[in-house]
GUTIMI-463712 format. One record per residue (C-alpha): residue number from 1; residue in three letters; x, y, z. Coordinates in nm, 2 decimals. Layout:
BEGIN
{NUM, "ALA", {X, Y, Z}} ...
END
This chain:
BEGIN
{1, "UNK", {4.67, 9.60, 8.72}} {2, "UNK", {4.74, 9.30, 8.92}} {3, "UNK", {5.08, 9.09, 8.92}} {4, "UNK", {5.09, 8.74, 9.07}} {5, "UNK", {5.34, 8.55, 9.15}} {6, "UNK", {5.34, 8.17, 8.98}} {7, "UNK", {5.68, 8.10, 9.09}} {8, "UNK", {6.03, 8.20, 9.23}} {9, "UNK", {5.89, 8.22, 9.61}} {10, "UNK", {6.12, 8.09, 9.85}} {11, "UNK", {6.32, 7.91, 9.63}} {12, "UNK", {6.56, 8.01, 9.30}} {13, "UNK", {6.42, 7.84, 9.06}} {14, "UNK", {6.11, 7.84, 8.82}} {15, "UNK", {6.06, 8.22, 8.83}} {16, "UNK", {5.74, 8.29, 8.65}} {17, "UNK", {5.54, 8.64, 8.74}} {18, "UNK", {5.20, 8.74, 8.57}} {19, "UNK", {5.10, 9.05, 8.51}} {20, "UNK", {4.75, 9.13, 8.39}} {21, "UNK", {4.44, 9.39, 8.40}} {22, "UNK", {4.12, 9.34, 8.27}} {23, "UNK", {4.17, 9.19, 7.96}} {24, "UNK", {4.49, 9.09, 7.91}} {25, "UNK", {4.81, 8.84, 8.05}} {26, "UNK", {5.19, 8.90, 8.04}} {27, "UNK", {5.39, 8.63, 8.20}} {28, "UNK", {5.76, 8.74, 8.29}} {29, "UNK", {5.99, 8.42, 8.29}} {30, "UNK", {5.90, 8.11, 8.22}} {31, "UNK", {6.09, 7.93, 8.42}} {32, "UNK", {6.19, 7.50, 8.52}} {33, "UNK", {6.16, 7.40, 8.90}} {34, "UNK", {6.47, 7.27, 9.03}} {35, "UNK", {6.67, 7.12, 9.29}} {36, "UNK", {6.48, 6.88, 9.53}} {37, "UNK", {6.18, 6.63, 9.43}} {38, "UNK", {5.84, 6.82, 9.56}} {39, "UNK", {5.99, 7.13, 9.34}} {40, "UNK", {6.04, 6.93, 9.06}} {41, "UNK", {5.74, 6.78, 9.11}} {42, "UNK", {5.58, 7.11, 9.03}} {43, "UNK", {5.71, 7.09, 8.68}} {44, "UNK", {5.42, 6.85, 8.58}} {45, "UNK", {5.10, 7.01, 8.74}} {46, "UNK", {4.91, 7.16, 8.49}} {47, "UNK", {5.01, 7.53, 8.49}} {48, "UNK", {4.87, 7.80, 8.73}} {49, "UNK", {4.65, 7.96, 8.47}} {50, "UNK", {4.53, 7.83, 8.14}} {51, "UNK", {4.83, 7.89, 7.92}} {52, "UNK", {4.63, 7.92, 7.59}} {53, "UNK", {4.47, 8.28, 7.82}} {54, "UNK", {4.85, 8.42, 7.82}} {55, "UNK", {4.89, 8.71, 7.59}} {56, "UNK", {5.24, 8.71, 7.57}} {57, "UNK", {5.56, 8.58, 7.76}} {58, "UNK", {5.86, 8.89, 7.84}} {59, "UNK", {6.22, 8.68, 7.92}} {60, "UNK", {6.51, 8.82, 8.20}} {61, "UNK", {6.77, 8.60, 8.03}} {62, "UNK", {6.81, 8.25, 7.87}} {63, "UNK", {6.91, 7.99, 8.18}} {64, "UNK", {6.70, 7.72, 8.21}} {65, "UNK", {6.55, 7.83, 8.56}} {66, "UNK", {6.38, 8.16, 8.39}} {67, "UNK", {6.30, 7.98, 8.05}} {68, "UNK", {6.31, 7.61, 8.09}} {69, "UNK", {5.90, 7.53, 8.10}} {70, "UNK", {5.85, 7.76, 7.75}} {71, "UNK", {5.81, 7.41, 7.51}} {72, "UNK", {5.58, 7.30, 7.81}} {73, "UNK", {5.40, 7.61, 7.81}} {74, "UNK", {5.38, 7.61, 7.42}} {75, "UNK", {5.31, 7.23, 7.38}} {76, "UNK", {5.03, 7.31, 7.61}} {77, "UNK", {4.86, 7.58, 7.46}} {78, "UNK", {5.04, 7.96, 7.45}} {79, "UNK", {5.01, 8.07, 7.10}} {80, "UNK", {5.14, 8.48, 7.17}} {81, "UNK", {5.50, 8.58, 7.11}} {82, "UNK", {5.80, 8.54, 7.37}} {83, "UNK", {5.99, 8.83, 7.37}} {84, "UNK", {6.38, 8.88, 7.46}} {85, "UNK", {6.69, 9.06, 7.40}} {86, "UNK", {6.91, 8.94, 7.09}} {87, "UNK", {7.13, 8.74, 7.27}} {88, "UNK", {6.91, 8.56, 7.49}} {89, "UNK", {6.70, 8.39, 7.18}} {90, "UNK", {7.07, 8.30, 7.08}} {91, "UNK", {7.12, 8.11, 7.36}} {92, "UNK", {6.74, 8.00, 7.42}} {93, "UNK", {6.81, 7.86, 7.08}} {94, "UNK", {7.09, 7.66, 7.24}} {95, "UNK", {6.95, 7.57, 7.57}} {96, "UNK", {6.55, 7.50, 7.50}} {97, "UNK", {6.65, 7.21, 7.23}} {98, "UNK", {6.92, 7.06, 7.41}} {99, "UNK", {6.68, 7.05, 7.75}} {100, "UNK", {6.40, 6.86, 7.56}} {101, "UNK", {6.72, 6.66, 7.44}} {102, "UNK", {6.86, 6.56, 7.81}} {103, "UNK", {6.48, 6.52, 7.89}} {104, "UNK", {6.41, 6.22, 7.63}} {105, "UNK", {6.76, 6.10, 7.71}} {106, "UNK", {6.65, 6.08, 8.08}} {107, "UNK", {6.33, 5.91, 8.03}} {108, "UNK", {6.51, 5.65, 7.82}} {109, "UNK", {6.78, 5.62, 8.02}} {110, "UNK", {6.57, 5.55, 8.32}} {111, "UNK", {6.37, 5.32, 8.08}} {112, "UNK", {6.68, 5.06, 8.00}} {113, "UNK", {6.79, 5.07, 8.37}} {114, "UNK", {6.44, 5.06, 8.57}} {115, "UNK", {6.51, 5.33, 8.83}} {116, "UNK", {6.16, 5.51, 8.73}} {117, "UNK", {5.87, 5.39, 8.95}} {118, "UNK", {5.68, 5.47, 8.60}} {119, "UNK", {5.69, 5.18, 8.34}} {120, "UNK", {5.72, 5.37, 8.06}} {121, "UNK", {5.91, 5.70, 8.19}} {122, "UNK", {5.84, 6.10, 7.93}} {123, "UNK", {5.99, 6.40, 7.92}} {124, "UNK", {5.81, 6.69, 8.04}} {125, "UNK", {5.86, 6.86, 7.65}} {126, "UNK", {6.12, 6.69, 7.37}} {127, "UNK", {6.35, 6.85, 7.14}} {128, "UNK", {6.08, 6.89, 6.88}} {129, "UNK", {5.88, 7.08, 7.13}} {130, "UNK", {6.15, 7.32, 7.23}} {131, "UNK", {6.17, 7.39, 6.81}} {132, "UNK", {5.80, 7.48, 6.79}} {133, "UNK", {5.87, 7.71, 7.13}} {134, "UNK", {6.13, 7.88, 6.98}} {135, "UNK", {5.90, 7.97, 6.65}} {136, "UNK", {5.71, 8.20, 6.88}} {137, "UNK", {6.05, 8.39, 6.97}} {138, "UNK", {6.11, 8.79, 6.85}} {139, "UNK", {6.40, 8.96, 6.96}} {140, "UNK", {6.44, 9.34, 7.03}} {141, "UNK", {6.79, 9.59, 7.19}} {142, "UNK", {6.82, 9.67, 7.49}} {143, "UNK", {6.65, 10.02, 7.60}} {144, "UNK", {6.41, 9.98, 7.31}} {145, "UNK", {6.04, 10.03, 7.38}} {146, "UNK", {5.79, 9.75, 7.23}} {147, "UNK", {5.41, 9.69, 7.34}} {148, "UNK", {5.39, 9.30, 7.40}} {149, "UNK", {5.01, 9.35, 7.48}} {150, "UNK", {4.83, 9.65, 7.41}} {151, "UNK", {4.83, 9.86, 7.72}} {152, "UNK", {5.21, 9.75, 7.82}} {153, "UNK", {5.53, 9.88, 7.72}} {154, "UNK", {5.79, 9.68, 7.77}} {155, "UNK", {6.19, 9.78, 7.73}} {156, "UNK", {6.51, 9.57, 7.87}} {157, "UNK", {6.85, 9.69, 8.03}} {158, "UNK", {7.16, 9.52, 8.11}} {159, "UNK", {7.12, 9.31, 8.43}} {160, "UNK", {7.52, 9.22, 8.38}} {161, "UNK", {7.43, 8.80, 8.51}} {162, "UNK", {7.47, 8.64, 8.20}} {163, "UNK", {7.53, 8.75, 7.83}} {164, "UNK", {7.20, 8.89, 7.72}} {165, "UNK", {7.05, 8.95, 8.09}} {166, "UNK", {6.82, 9.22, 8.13}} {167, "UNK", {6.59, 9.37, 8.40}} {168, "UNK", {6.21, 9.38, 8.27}} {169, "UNK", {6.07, 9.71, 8.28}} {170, "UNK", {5.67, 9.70, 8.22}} {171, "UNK", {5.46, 10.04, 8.20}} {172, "UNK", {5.10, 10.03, 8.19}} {173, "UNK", {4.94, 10.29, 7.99}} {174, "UNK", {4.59, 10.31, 8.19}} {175, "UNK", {4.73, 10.27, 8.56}} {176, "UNK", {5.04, 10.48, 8.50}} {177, "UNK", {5.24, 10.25, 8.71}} {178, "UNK", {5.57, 10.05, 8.64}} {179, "UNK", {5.68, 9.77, 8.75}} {180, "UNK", {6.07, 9.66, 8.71}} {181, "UNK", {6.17, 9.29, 8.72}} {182, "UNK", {6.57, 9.24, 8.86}} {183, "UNK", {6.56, 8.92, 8.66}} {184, "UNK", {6.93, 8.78, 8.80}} {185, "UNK", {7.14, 9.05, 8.90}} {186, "UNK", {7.50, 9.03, 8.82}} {187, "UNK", {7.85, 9.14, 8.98}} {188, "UNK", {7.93, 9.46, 9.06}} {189, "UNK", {8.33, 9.35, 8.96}} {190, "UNK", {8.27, 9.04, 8.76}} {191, "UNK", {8.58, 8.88, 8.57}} {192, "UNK", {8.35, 8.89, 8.21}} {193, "UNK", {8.05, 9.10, 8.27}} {194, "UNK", {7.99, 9.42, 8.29}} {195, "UNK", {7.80, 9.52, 8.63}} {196, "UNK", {7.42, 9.62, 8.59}} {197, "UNK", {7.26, 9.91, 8.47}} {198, "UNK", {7.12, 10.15, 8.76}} {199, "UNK", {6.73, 10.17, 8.71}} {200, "UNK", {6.59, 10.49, 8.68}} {201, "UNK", {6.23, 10.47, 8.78}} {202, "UNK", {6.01, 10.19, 8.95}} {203, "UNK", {5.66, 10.20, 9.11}} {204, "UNK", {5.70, 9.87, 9.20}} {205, "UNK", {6.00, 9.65, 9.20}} {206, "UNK", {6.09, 9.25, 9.19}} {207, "UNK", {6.40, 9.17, 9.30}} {208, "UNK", {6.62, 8.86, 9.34}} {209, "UNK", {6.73, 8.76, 9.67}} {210, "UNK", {7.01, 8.44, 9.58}} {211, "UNK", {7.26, 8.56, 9.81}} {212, "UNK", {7.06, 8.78, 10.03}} {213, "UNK", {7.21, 8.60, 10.32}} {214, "UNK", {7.52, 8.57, 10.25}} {215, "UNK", {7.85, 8.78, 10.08}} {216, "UNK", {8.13, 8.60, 9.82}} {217, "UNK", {8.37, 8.66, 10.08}} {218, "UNK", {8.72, 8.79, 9.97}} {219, "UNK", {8.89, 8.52, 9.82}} {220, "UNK", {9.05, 8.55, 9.56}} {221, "UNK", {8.90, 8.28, 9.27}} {222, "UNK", {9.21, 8.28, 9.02}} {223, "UNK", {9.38, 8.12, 9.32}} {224, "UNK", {9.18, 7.92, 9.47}} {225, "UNK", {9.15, 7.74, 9.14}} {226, "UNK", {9.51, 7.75, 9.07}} {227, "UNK", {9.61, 7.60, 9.42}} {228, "UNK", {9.32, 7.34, 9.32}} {229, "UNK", {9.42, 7.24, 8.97}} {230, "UNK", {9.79, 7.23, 9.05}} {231, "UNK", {9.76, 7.05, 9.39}} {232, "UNK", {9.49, 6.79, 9.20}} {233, "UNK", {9.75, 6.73, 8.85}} {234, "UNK", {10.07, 6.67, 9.14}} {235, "UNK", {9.90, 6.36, 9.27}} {236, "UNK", {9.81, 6.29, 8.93}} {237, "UNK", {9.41, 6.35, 8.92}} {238, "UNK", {9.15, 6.54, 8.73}} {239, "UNK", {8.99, 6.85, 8.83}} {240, "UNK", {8.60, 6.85, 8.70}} {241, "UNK", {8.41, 7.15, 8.73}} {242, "UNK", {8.04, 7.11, 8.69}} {243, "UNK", {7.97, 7.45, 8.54}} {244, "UNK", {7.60, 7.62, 8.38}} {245, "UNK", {7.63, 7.60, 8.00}} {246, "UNK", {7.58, 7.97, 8.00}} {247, "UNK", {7.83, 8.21, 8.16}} {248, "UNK", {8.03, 7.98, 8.41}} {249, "UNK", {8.16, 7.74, 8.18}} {250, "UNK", {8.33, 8.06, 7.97}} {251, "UNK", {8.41, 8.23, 8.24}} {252, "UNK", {8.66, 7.92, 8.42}} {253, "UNK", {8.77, 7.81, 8.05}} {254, "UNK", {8.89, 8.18, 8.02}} {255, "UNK", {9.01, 8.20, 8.39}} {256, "UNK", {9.17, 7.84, 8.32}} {257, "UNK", {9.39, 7.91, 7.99}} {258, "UNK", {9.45, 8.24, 8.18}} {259, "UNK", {9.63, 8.07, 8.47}} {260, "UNK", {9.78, 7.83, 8.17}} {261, "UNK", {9.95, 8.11, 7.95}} {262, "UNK", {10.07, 8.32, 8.29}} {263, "UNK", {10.28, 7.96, 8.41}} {264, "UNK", {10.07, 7.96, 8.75}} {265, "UNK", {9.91, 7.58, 8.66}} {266, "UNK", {10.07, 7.31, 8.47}} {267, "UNK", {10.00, 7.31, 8.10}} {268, "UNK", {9.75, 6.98, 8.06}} {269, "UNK", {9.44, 6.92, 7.82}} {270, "UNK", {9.11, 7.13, 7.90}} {271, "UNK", {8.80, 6.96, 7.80}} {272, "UNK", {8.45, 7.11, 7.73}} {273, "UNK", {8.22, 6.83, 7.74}} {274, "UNK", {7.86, 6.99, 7.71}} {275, "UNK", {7.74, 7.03, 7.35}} {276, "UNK", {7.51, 7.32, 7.49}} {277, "UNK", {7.83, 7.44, 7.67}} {278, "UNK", {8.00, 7.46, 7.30}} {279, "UNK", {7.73, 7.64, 7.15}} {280, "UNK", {7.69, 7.85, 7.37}} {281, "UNK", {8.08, 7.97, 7.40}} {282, "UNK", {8.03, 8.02, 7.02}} {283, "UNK", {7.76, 8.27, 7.09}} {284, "UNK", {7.95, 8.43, 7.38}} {285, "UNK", {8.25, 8.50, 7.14}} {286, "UNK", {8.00, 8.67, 6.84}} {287, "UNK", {7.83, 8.87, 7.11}} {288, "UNK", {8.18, 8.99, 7.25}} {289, "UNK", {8.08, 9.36, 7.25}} {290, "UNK", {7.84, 9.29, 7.56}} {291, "UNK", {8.08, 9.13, 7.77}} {292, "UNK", {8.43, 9.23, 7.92}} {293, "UNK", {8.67, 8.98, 7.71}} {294, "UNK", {8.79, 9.09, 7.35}} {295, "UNK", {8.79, 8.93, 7.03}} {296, "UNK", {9.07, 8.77, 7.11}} {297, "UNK", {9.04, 8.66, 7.42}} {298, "UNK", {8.77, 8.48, 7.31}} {299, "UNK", {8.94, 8.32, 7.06}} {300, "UNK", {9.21, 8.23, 7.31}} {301, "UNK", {8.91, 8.02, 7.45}} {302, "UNK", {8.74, 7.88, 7.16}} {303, "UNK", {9.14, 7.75, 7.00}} {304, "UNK", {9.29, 7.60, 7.36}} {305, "UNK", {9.02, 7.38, 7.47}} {306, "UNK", {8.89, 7.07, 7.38}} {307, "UNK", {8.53, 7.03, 7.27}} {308, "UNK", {8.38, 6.68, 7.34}} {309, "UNK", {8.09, 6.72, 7.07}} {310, "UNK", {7.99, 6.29, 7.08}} {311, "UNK", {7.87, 6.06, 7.31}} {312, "UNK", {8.15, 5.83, 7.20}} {313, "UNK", {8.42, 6.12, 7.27}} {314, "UNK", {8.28, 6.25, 7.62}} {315, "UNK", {8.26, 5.75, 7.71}} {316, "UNK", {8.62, 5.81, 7.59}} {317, "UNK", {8.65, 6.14, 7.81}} {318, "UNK", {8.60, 5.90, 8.13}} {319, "UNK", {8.88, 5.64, 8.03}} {320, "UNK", {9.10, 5.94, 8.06}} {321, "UNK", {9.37, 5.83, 8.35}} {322, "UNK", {9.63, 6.18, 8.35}} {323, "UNK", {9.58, 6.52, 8.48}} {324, "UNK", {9.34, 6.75, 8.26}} {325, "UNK", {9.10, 6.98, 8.33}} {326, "UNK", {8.70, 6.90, 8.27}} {327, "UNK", {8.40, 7.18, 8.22}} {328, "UNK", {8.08, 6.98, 8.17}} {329, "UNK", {7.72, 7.10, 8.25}} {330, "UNK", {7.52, 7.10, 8.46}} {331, "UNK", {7.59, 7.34, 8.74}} {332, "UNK", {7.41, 7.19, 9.02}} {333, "UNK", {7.51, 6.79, 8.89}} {334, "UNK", {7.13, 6.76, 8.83}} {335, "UNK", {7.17, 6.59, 8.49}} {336, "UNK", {7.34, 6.58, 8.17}} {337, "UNK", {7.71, 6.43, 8.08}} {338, "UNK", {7.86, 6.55, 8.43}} {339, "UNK", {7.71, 6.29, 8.57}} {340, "UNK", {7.91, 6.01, 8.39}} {341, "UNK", {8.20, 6.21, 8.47}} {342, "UNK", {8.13, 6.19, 8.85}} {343, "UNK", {8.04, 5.82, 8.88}} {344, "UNK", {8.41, 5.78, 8.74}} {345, "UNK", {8.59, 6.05, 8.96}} {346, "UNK", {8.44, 6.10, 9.29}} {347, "UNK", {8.53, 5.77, 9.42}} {348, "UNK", {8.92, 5.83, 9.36}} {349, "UNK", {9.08, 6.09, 9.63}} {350, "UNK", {9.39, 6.20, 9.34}} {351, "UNK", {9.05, 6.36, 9.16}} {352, "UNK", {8.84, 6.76, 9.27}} {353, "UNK", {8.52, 6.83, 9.17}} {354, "UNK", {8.49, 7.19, 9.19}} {355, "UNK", {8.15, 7.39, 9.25}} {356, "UNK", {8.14, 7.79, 9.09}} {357, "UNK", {7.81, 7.87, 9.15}} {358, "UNK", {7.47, 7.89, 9.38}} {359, "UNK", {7.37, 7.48, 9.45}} {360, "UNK", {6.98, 7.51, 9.49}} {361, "UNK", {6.84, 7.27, 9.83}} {362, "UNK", {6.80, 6.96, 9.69}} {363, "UNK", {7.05, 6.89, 9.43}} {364, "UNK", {7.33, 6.72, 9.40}} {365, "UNK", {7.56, 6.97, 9.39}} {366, "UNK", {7.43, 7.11, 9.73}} {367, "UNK", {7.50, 6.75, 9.87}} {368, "UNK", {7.85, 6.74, 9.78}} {369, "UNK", {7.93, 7.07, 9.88}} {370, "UNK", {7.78, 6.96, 10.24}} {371, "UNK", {7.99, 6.70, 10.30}} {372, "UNK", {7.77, 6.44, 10.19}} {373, "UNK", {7.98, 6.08, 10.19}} {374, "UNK", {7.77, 5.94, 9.87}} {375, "UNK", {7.54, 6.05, 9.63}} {376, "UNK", {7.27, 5.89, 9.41}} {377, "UNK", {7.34, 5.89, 9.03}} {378, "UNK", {7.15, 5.71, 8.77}} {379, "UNK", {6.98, 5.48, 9.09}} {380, "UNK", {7.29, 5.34, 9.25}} {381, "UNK", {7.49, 5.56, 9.52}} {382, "UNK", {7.86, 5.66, 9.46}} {383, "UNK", {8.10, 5.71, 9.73}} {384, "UNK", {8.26, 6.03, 9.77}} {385, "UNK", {8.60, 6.04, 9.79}} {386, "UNK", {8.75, 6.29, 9.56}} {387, "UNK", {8.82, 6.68, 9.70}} {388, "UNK", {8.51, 6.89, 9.69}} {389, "UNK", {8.54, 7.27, 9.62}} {390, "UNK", {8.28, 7.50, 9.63}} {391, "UNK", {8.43, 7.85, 9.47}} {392, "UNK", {8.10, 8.09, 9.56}} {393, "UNK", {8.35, 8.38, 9.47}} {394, "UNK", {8.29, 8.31, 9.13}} {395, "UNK", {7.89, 8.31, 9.10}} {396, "UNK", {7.75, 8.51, 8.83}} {397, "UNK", {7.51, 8.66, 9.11}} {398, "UNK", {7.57, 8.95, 9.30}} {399, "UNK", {7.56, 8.88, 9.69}} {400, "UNK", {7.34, 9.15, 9.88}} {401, "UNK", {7.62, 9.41, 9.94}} {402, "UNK", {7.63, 9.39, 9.55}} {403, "UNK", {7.22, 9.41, 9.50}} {404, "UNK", {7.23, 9.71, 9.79}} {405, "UNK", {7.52, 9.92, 9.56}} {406, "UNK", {7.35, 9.86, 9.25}} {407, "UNK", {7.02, 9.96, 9.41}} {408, "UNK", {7.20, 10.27, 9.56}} {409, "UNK", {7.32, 10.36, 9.26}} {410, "UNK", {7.01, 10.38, 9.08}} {411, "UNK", {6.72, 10.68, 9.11}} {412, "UNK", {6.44, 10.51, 9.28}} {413, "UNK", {6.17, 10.54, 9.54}} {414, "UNK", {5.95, 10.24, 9.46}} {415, "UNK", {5.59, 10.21, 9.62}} {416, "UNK", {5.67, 9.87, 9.75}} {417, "UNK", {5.99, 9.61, 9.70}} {418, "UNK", {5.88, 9.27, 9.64}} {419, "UNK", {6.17, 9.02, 9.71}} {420, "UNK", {6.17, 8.70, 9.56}} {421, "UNK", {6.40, 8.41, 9.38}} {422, "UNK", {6.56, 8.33, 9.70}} {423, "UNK", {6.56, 8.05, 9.98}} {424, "UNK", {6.30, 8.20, 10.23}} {425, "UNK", {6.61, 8.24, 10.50}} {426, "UNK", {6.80, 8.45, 10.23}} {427, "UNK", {6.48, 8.66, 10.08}} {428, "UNK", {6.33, 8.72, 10.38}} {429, "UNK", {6.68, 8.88, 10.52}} {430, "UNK", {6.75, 9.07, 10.19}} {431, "UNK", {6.40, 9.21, 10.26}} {432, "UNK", {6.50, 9.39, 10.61}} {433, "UNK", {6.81, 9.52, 10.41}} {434, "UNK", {6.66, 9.68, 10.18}} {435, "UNK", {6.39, 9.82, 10.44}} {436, "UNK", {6.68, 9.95, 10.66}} {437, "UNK", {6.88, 10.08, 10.41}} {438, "UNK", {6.62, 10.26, 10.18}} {439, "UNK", {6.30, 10.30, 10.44}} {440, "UNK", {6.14, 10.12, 10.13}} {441, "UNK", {5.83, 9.88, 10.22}} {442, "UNK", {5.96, 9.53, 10.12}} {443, "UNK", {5.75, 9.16, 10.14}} {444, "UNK", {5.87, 8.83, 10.06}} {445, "UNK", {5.52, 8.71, 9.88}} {446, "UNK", {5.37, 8.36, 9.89}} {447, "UNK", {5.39, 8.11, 9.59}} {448, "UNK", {5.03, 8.21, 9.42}} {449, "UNK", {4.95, 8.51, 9.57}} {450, "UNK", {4.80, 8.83, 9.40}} {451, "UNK", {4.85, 9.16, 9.43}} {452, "UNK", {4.69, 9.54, 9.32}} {453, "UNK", {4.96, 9.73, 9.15}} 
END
């Protein structure tokens, strides 16, 4: 058995690892490149191997960095089956659509104000792609055993990152060897999830490296964003919090209304403008039993805030001049309605935009958080004069303390560690922890390269 890795070297987006033996192909993650231009670039070469020779795809969660390319991979010639737990096709059936959405809406946007060098800009995949990609889609528990390809069994557990998050655990029949995918690995005290399940056995193990660097510090994130919301409504601004669709955006609207009900911010309107965002919190209220907050308290969420469903509503959204709070994807600022939002508030100081999650090199959200005194939006640059937060404390990722518990925890004595989905810096530093904590044998491997399993 060989595994490859197609993606997800020294970077955190578009994880994508291929396992195969003689005769047959399973991809783990699908994932969209993001953050700055030659990674995004990769998005449109033709894929590393001919997709149409893929057996079939296996899926750590839904966000777009693990599943993003799947209508691209589809559209250009995968006919197997993708397989998930039940709540990540709920969201994929969210997020896939509404990405081939923002990509047409790019492409023409770009169009009617000539910033594309192209003449006639397209999107990598369109909505109708996503659709057909989502055809191919079968759901299973977690802990349940299923053969994707004959010769591999396949069976998820909770990773505790986002709701429906799961390490990928792959035995192969013949070689006798398994191989255990971290996928994102979540918080080992996170305000809505629940931490991640120990592992019990890997030959071979693939884990994330985000914050392998660096720790969330000690702050404490219900008051940092209550000293930020309340400082930003006394001078009379608007606190905008780029957020992902999936998992940051319900955890600050619950941490929000939280602070709102205990008196600790002022009471003022609290906006979701993502339609992806909506849809998702919707899901992340019927799948309430795998996640930390009740029935109610997801109610509590779903009643008290505003969702901005139109385009006409979130145009009207940005004629807003009183103190409210804004969640609006996407978590990095790399597209979708956010931007709008900050080409109207970062050049007033009485405005925050606050940052709650990992800002890949590259994207806009990294620039902000790094000082930077403009930023490019839509081809013009916008000066930056609003408050900038960045809140890491409240990342759905686990920082390497977190990854080392977890890892203690569980009853393993892998062959070989492969660290991946991390800035090289950060994976290459996660990889000496886990060598000098465990005595395991760990490599940060190249983008392409193969290895024997």
């Amino acid at each position: 058995m060989k595994l490859r890795f197609l993606g997800g070297t020294g970077t955190v987006t578009g994880s994508r690892y291929l396992l195969s033996d003689e005769t047959h192909r399973l991809l783990v993650d699908c994932g969209m490149y993001q953050g700055v231009k030659n990674l995004r670039r990769r998005n449109w070469a033709p894929f590393p191997v001919k997709p149409s020779t893929i057996n079939a795809v296996v899926l750590t969660h839904a966000h777009i960095d693990h599943s993003g390319y799947l209508p691209a991979l589809v559209k250009n010639g995968f006919k197997g089956k993708i397989y998930c737990t039940k709540a990540t096709h709920e969201l994929c059936k969210v997020l896939l659509p509404d990405a081939g959405f923002l990509q047409e809406e790019d492409a023409r946007y770009a169009f009617k104000k000539k910033f594309s060098k192209h003449e006639k800009p397209e999107p990598l995949f369109t909505e109708k792609d996503a659709y057909e990609a989502l055809k191919h889609f079968e759901s299973l528990p977690y802990h349940e055993t299923f053969e994707p390809v004959k010769g591999f069994e396949v069976s998820f557990t909770p990773a505790g990152h986002i709701l429906g998050s799961a390490c990928v655990h792959v035995h192969h029949k013949v070689a006798d060897r398994t191989v255990v995918f971290s996928g994102d690995v979540g918080r080992q005290d996170d305000i809505i999830m629940r931490p991640p399940e120990p592992l019990q056995h890997a030959d071979i193990l693939v884990c994330e490296s985000t914050y392998g660097d660096r720790t969330h510090g000690e702050s404490d994130p219900e008051g940092d964003l209550e000293e930020i919301i309340t400082k930003t409504a006394g001078r009379g601004g608007i606190t905008l919090l780029p957020a992902f669709a999936v998992g940051r955006a319900q955890m600050l609207l619950y941490v929000i209304h939280k602070l709102m009900e205990e008196g600790r911010i002022p009471q003022m309107p609290v906006y979701l403008n993502s339609p992806m965002a909506i849809k998702a919190t919707e899901s992340f209220c019927r799948f309430h039993t795998e996640h930390k907050l009740s029935r109610e308290q997801c109610t509590m969420i779903d009643h008290k805030t505003l969702f901005v469903r139109t385009v006409d509503e979130s145009i009207e959204l940005d004629a807003k001049r009183y103190p409210c709070v804004i969640v609006s994807a996407s978590g990095m600022a790399s597209g979708g309605r956010v931007l709008h939002h900050l080409k109207t508030l970062l050049p007033n100081p009485r405005n925050s935009i606050v940052f709650a999650g990992f800002q890949a090199p590259g994207t806009r959200g990294d620039a902000l958080v790094n000082g930077a005194e403009s930023v490019k939006i839509h081809g013009e640059y916008w000066p930056v004069k609003a408050d900038v937060h960045s809140l890491d404390s409240m990342s759905a990722h686990g920082d390497y303390t977190e990854i080392l518990t977890w890892l203690e925890q569980s009853n393993l004595k892998p062959d070989k560690v492969y660290v991946t989905h991390g800035e090289s810096l950060a994976s290459d530093i996660m990889r000496k922890r886990i060598t000098e904590r465990f005595g395991w044998p760990a490599e940060v491997p190249e983008l392409f390269e193969e290895v024997e399993i």
